[in-house]
C-alpha positions as CSV (number, residue, x, y, z in Angstrom):
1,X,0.0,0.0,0.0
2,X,1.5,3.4,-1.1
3,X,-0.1,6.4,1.0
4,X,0.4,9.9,-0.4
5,X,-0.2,12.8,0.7
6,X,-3.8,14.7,-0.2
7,X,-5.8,17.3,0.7
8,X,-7.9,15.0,3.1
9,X,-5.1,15.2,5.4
10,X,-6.7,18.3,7.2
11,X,-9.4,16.5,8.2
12,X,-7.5,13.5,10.7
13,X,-4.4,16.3,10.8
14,X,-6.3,18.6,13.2
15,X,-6.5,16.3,15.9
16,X,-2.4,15.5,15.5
17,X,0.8,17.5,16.2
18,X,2.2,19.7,13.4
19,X,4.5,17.1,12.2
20,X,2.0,14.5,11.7
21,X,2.4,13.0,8.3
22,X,0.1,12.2,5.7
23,X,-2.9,10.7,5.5
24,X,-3.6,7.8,3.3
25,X,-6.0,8.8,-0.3
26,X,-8.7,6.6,1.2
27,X,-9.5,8.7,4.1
28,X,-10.8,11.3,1.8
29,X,-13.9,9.0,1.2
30,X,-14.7,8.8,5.2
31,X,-17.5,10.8,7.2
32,X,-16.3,14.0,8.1
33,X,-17.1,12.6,11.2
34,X,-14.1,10.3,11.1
35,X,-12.4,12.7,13.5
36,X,-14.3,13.6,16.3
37,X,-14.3,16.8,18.9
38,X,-11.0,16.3,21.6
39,X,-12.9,13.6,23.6
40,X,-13.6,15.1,27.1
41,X,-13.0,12.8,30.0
42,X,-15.3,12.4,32.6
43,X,-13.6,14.1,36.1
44,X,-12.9,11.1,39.0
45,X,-14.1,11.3,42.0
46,X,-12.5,13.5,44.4
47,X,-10.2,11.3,46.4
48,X,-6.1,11.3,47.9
49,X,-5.9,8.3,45.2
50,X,-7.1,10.4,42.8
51,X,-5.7,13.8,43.3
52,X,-2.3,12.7,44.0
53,X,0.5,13.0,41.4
54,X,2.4,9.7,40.2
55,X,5.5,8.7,42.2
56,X,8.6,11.0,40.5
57,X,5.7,13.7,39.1
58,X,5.5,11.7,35.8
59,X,2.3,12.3,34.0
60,X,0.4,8.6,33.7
61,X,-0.9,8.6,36.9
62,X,-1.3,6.2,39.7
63,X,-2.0,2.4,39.7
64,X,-3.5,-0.3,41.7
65,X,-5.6,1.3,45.0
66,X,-5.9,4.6,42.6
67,X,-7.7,2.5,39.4
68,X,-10.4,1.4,41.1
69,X,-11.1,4.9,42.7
70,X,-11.3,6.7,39.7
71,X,-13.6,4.1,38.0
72,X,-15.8,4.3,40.9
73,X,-16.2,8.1,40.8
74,X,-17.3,8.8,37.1
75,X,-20.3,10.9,36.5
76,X,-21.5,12.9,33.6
77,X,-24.2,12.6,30.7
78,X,-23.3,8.5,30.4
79,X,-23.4,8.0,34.3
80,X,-26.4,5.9,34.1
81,X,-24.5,2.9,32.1
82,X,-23.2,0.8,35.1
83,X,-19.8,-0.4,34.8
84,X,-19.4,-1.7,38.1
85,X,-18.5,-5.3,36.8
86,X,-14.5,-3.5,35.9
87,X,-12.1,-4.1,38.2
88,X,-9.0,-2.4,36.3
89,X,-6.6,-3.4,39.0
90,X,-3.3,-1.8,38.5
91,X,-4.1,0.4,35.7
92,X,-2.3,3.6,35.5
93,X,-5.2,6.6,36.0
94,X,-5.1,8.3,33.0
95,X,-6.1,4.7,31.9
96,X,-8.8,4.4,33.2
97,X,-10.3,7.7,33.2
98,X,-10.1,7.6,29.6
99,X,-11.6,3.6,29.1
100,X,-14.2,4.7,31.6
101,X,-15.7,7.7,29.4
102,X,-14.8,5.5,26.3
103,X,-17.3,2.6,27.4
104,X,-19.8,4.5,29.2
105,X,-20.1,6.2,25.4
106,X,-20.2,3.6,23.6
107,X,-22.7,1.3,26.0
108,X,-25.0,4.1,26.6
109,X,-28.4,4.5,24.8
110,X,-26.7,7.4,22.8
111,X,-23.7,6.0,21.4
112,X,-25.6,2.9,20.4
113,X,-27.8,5.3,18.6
114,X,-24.8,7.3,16.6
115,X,-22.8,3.7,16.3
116,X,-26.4,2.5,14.2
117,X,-26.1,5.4,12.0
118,X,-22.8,5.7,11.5
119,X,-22.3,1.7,10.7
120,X,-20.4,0.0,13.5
121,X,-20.9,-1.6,16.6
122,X,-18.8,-2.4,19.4
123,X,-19.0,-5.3,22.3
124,X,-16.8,-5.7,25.1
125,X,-14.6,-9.0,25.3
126,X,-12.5,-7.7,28.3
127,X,-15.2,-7.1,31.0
128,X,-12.5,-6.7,34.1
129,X,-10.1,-4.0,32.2
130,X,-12.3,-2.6,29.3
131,X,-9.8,-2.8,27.0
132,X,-10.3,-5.5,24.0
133,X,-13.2,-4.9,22.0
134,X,-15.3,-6.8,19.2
135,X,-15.8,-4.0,16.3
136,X,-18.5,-4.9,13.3
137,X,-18.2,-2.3,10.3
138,X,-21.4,-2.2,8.3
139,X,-23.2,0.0,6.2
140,X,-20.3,-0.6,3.3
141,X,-20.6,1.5,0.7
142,X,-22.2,-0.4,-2.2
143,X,-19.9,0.4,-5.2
144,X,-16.4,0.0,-3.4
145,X,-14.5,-3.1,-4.2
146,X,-15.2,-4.9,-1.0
147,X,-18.7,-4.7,-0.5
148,X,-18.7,-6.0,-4.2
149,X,-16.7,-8.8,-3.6
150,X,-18.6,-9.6,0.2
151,X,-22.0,-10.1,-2.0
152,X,-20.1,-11.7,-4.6
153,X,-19.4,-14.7,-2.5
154,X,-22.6,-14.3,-0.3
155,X,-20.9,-12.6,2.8
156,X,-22.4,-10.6,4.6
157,X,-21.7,-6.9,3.9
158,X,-19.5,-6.3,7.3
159,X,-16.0,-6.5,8.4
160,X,-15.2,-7.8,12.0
161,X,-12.3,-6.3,13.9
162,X,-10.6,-6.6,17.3
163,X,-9.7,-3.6,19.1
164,X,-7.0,-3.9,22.0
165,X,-5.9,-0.9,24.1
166,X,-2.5,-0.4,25.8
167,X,-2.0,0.4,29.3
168,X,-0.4,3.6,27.9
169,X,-3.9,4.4,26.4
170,X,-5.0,6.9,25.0
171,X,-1.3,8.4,24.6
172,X,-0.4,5.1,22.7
173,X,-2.2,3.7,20.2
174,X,-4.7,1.2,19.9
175,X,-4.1,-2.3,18.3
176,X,-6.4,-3.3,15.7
177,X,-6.9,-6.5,13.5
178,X,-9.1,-7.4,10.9
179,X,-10.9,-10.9,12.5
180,X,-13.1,-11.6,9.4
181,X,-13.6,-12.2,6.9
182,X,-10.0,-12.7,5.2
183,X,-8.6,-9.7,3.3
184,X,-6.2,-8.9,0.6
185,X,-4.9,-6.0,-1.1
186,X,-5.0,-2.0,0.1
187,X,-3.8,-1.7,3.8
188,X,-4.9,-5.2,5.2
189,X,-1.7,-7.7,5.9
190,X,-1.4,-11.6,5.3
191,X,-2.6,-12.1,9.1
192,X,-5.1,-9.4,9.2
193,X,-2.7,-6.5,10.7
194,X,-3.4,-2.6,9.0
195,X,-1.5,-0.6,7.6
196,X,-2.9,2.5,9.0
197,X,-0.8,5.9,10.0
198,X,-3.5,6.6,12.9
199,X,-2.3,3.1,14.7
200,X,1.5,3.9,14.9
201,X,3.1,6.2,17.7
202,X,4.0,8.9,15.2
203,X,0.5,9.4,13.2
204,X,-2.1,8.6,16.8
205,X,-4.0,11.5,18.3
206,X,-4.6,10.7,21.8
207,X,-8.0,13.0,20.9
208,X,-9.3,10.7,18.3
209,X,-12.2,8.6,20.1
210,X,-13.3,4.8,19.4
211,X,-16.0,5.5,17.3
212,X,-13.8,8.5,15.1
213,X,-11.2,5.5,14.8
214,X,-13.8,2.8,13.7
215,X,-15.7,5.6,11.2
216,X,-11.2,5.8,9.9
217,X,-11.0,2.7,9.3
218,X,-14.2,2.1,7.7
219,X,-13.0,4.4,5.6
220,X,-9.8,2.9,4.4
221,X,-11.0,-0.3,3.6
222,X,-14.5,1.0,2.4
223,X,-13.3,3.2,-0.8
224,X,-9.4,1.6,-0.7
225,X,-8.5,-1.8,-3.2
226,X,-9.5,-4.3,-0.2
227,X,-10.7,-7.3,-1.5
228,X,-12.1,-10.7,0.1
229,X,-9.4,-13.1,-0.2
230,X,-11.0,-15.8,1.7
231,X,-14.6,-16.8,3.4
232,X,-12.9,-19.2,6.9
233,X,-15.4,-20.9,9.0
234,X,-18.7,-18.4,8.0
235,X,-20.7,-20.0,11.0
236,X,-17.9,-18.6,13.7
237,X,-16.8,-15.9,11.4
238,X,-12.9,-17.2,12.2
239,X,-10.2,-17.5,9.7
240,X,-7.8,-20.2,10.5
241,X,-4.8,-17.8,9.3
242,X,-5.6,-14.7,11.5
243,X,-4.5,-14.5,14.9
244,X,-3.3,-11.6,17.7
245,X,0.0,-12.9,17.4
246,X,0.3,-12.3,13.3
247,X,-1.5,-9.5,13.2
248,X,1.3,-8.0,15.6
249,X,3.9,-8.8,13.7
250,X,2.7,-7.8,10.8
251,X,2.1,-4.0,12.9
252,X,5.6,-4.3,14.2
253,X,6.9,-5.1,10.7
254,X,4.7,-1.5,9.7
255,X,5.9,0.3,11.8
256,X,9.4,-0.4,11.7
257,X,9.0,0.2,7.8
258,X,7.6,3.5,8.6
259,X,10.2,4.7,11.3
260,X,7.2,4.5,14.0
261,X,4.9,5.9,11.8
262,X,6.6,8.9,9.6
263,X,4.5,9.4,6.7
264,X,7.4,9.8,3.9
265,X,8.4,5.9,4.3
266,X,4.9,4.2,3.3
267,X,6.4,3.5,-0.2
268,X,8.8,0.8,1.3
269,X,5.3,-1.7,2.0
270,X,4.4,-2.4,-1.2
271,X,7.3,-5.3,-1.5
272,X,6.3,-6.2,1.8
273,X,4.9,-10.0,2.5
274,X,4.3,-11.4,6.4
């Protein structure tokens, strides 16, 4: 996949720094709403644990007692979805006052409501820390390449991903696989890892939400040359040659490509083969 730069790279670029390279040509076909408003975390309850500054002043906050404190204390507009069931035991603070707002989001009656519209879905896998997440992309748009080839071979017209978030969340990326069905072609990889600028250290916005990040992706493999390269096991919507652990190493292989993400070295992929 060769990403040049375009004049859609305003539109991800103004959550970013200045040097934040380009954006891929695909993103140009997203939502506007790709990128959404700086996401406001919800404030933690007032407490010692969660007032008090990490050991040596560093910014990532506390862990352990401090987690649960903050988790406990979360109010705002999505207060009424009960997350009581996440035990986030050791997680630094920032951590979890940013999974916290994330969930209560996207498991409120609201965020359901905007995920329907806006084609995606999300269900939590990881009910004790919040951070894995089943991802369903739908609403493809009907002349692109993939949602050609998905009817094609009688798929349905959605693309399953798994979304995992780092302890160092949100200022480190998420990591995010395709899980069905098989891909080929554009940014996809040989084990399902993407080839995106938005999941590398250099090109992530610690402002870009969950649901900005699944309407980005959508994007890229929605108007991009992605194609169906295989259907797996269509009852468990599996594919015997994904997993976490080749997804990752096609990522690692990405972003070592790409100098941790530096737009001018996305040339170097297209001899690339995990």
């Amino acid at each position: 996949a060769v990403w040049e730069p375009s004049p859609a790279r305003a539109a991800l670029q103004q959550q970013a720094s200045p040097a934040r390279a380009a954006i891929p040509p695909a993103a140009e076909a997203a939502p506007t709403e790709a990128v959404a408003a700086p996401f406001e975390e919800p404030p933690a309850a007032a407490s010692p644990a969660a007032a008090a500054p990490s050991e040596g002043g560093g910014s990532s906050g506390s862990s352990a007692g401090a987690a649960p404190a903050a988790a406990g204390g979360v109010v705002g507009k999505y207060a009424d979805v009960d997350l009581s069931f996440a035990k986030l035991d050791g997680k630094p603070l920032k951590f979890v006052r940013r999974v916290m707002g994330e969930a209560k989001r996207l498991l409120s009656k609201q965020g359901l409501e905007e995920a329907k519209r806006d084609g995606y879905s999300f269900s939590l896998l990881d009910r004790e820390n919040l951070s894995k997440w089943a991802v369903t992309l739908s609403d493809l748009n009907p002349d692109g390449n993939l949602a050609k080839d998905l009817k094609g071979r009688k798929l349905e017209s959605c693309i399953d991903l798994e979304v995992s978030l780092p302890d160092g969340f949100p200022m480190e990326p998420p990591f995010v696989r395709v899980t069905y069905p098989q891909l080929t072609g554009g940014y996809v990889f040989q084990h399902g890892g993407i080839c995106f600028e938005p999941l590398t250290a250099k090109g992530w916005a610690p402002s870009m939400t969950m649901p900005a990040l699944a309407i980005a992706i959508k994007g890229i493999l929605d108007y991009g040359e992605v194609k169906v390269a295989g259907e797996g096991n269509r009852a468990a919507r599996t594919v015997p040659g994904y997993s976490a652990e080749g997804a990752r190493k096609d990522h690692n292989y990405i972003v070592s490509a790409h100098r941790g993400g530096e737009g001018s070295s996305y040339g170097s992929l297209k001899h690339y083969s995990s």
